[in-house]
N, C-alpha and C positions, 0 to 999 in steps of 0.2 A: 504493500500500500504506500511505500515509501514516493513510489512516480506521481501519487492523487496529492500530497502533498506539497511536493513540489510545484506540479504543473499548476496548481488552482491556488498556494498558496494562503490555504485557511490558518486560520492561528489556532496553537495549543488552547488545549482546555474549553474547546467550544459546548454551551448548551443550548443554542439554536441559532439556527440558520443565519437568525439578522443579526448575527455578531460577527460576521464574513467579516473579515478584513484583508490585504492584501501584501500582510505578511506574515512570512514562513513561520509554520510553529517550531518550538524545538522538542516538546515532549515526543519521545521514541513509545511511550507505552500503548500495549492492545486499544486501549475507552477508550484513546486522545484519537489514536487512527480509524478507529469506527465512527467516531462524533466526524472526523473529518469526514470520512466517506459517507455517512448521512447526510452532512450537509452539500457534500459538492451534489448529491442526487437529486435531492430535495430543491438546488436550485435549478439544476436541468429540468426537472419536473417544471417547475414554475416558468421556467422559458418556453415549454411546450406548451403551457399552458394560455400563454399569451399569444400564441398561433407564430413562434419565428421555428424556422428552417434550422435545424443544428447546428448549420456555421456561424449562424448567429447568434449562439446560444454563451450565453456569459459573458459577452463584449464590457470591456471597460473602457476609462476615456483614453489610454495609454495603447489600445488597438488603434487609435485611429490617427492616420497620416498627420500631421500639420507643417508639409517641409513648406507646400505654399500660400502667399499671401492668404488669395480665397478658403482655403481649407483652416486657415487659422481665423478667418472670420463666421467659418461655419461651425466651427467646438467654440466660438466667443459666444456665438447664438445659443446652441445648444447647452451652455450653461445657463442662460440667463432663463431660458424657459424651464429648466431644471428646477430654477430659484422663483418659479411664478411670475415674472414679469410682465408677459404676455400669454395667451390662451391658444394664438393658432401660428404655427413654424411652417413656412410654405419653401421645401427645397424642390427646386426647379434647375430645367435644363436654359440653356441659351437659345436665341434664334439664330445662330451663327454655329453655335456646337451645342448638340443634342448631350444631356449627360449621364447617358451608358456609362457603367465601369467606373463613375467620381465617386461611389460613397455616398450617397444619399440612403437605401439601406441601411448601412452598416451603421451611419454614426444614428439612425434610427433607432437600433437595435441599442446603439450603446443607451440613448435616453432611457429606453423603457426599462431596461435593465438597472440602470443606476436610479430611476425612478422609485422601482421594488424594493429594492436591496435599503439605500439609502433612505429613500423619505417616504416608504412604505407605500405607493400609490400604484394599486393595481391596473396593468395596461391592457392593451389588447390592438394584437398588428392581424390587418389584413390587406389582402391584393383587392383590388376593386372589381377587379371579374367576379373573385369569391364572394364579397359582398354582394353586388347584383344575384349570383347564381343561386346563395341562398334564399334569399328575400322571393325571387323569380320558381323558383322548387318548391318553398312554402306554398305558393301561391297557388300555380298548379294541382299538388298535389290536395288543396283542399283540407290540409291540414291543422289549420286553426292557430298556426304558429310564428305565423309573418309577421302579428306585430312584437308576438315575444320575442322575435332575432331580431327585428331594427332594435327593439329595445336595448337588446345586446349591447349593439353600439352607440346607440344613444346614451346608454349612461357610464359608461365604462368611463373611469376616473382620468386614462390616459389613454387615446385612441389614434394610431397612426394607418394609415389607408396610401398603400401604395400603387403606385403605375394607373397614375390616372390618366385618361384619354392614351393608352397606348394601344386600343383597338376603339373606334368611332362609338359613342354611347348616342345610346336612344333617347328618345323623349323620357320615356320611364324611367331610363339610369341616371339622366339629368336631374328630373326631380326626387329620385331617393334620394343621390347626392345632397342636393340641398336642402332637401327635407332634415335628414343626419346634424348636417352641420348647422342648419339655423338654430336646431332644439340643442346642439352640443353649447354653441357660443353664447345663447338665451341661459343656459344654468350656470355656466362660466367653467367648463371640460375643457381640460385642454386637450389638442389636437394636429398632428402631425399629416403633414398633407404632403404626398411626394410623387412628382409628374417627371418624365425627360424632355417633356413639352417645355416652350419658356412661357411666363409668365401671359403673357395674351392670348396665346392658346389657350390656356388653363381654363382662363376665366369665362371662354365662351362654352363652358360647360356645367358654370353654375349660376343660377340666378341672380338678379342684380340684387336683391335683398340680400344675400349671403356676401356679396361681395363687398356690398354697406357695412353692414354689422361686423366683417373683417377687419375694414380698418382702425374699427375701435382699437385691437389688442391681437396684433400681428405682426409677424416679422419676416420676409422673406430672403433667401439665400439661393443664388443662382452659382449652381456648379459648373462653371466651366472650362474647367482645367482637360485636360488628354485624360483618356482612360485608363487606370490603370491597368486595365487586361490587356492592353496594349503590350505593355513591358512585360507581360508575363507577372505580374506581380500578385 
């Protein structure tokens, strides 16, 4: 168990989860390596739970790039919505460079994670096809459950919704969309909004009332550095 301690870093003498920290313990005994491996479980749990993908499971802020300018003003943001500043973090692509491969994701992932861990606020990530699909499945299927899954994300403490408009939305996906986020920004949820579209396109996909009530308490960051999958990285 000696690799679980290392790799994740929990400290000696843990009795639950939210006492993670991200230094090495030193206690060698059986309880202190089982408490660790409890908790490194229990927070993979809890990243599965919030709907991310296993490589994005346990991001910190020290996963993520800041060699340039723009990427250092995107962990500038992604603190400050950490600290409640603002309610809605709009990462976007450029109209000059689309932003595949920058990290919008990933420092997504680092939020909701340091969200949970940190200042206990439970999230919840989805792709915006699967949001549609659900809502669209409920409906179909007649099953009585379409408004309990907008609900879903309606009230989810921290809700980030990615890859929007990366397939044409319909009339219908248009006003879920806004429907979502008018009730999110009306209770004061914050919300993580992330397109490779840039900012004009975005917005011809949600109502002008959401795009009103945005600028109360919003902040957007446009990625457009080269991808890193570019470099192989």
């Amino acid at each position: 168990m000696n690799n679980v301690r290392a790799l994740f870093q929990i400290p000696e003498h843990l009795d639950t989860e939210e006492e993670w920290t991200h230094i090495e313990g030193e206690c060698e005994c059986d309880i202190c390596e089982l408490k660790r491996k409890k908790a490194s479980d229990e927070l993979f749990a809890r990243c599965k739970e919030m709907g991310l993908a296993p490589k994005y499971h346990c991001l910190r802020m020290d996963h993520y790039w800041t060699d340039l300018p723009g990427q250092q003003n995107a962990m500038s943001h992604a603190r400050d919505f950490l600290d409640g500043k603002y309610r809605t973090l709009i990462f976007s692509g450029a109209k000059s460079e689309p932003g595949y491969g920058t990290g919008k994701t990933t420092l997504a992932a680092i939020i909701l994670y340091q969200a949970s861990i940190v200042h206990r606020k439970s999230g919840l990530y989805s792709l915006a096809s699967r949001l549609f699909t659900e809502l669209k499945d409920a409906i179909d299927c007649k099953s009585g459950t379409t408004q309990r899954i907008k609900n879903r994300f309606i009230r989810s403490p921290l809700l980030v919704i990615d890859e929007i408009g990366t397939e044409p939305l319909s009339v219908y996906d248009k006003k879920i969309l806004s429907d979502i986020l008018a009730e999110r920004i009306e209770f004061g949820r914050q919300t993580i909004i992330i397109s490779n579209k840039d900012w004009d396109t975005l917005k011809a996909n949600l109502h002008p009332r959401v795009i009103d009530r945005m600028n109360e308490s919003s902040r957007g960051v446009v990625f457009d550095w080269p991808s890193a999958r570019r470099r192989g990285a």
